[in-house]
C-alpha positions in Angstrom: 1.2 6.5 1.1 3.2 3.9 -0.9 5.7 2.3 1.4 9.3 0.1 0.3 9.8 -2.5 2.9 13.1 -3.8 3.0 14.8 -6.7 5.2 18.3 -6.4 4.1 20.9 -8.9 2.9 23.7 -9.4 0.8 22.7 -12.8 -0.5 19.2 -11.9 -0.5 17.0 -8.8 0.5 13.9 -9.1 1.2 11.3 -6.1 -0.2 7.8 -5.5 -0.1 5.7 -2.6 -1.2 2.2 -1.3 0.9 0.3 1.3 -0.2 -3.0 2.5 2.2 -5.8 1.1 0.0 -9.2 2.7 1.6 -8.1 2.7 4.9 -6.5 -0.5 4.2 -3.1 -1.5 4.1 -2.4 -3.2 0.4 0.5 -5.3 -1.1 1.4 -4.6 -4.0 4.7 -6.3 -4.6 6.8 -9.0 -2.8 9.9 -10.4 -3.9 13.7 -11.5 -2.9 16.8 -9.6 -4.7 19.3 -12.2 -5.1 22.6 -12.3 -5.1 25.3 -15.0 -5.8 28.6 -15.5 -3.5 30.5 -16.1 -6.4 30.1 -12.2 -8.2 32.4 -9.5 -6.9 30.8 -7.5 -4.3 30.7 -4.4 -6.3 28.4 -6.6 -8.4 26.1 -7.5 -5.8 25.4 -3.9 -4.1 25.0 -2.7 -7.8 22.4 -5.6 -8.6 20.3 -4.2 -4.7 21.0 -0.8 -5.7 19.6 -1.0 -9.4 16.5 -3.0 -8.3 15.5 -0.9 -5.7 15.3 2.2 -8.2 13.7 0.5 -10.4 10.7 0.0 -7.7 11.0 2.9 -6.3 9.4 4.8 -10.0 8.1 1.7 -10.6 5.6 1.9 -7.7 6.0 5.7 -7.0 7.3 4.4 -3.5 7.5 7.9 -0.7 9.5 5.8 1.9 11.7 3.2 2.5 11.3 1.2 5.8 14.6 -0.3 7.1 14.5 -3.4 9.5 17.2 -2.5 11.2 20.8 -4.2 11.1 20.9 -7.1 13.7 24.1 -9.6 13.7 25.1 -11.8 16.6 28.8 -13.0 16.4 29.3 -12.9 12.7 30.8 -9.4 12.3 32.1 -9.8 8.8 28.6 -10.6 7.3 27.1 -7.8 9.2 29.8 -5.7 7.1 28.7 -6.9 3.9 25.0 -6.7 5.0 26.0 -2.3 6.1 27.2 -2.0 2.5 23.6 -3.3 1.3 22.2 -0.9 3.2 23.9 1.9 2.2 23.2 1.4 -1.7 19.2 1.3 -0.2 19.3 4.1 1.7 21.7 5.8 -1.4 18.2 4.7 -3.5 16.3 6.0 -1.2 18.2 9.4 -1.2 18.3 9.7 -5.0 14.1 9.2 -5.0 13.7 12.0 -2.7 12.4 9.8 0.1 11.9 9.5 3.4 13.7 6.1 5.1 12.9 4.9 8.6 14.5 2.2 10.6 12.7 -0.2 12.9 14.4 -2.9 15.1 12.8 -6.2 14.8 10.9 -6.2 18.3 9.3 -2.9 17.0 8.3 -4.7 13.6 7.1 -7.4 15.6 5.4 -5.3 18.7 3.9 -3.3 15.7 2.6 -6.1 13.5 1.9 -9.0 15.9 1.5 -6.9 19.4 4.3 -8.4 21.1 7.7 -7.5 21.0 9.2 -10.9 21.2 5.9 -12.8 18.6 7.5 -15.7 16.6 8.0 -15.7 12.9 4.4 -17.9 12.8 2.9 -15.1 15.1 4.3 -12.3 13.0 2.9 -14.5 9.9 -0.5 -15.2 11.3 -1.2 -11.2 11.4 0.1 -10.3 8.2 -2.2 -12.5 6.9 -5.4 -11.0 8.6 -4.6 -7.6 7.8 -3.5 -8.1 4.5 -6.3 -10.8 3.7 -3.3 -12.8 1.8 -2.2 -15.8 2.2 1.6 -15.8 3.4 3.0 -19.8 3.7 4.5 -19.2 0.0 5.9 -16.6 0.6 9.7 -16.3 0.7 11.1 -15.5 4.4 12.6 -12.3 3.6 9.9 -11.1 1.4 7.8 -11.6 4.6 9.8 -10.2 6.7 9.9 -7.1 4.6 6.1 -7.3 4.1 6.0 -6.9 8.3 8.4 -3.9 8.2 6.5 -2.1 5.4 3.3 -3.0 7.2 5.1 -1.3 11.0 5.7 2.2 8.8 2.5 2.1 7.2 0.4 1.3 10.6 2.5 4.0 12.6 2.0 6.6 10.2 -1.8 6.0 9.6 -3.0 5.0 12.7 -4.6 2.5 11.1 -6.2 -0.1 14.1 -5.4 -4.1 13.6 
């Protein structure tokens, strides 16, 4: 199974895409889509939307993996951040996948064993399951590495 991890932005979205490599979870690609304030919206969601496709045949990704939308008191960038994830899952939707969403104490339950792990925790065990090295790694592009990594491990049964 080839998985699209994605921690979504507007300003920048994380992705990350897994595939089961001998039993083995494998990365195949990690990278932030980035966006500037200063382009209409329209432009923005287009520029998500067009990059995502473009991975999706690129890696023959089967499912996307959502981390799902959290905001505290900032309500108008959680709208901006819905939008994003509607031209993902509209991605999603035109590849024929599946899409899951996982809330980030499930991603980091799943991936660190502990709902509540810190971002080094969470780090730490990408790192020993992927055998990779993750302190250059962009934030987001980690944080979609992890949700990738919760689909993949919950669908293969795969122990840590």
């Amino acid at each position: 199974m080839t998985c699209m991890g994605i921690d979504p932005g507007i300003a920048s979205t994380g992705v990350a895409v897994l595939e089961m490599n001998a039993q083995r979870p494998k990365i195949l690609h990690q990278s932030v889509i980035s966006t500037s304030s200063t382009e209409p919206i329209e432009h923005r969601l287009n520029h998500i939307y067009t990059t995502c496709c473009l991975l999706i045949k690129e890696y023959n990704v089967r499912a996307i993996a959502l981390e799902k939308l959290y905001f505290g008191i900032n309500v108008s960038s959680a709208f901006a951040v819905s939008e994003a994830i509607g031209v993902i899952r509209l991605a999603g939707i035109h590849g024929g996948l599946s899409i899951m969403n996982y809330s980030p104490n499930e991603v980091k339950k799943c991936v660190a064993g502990i709902g509540k792990a810190s971002k080094h925790q969470v780090n730490t065990m990408i790192s020993i399951i992927l055998k990779i090295p993750v302190k250059n790694i962009p934030s987001h592009a980690s944080d979609a590495i992890a949700v990738a990594l919760t689909h993949i491990l919950s669908h293969n049964g795969v122990p840590v």
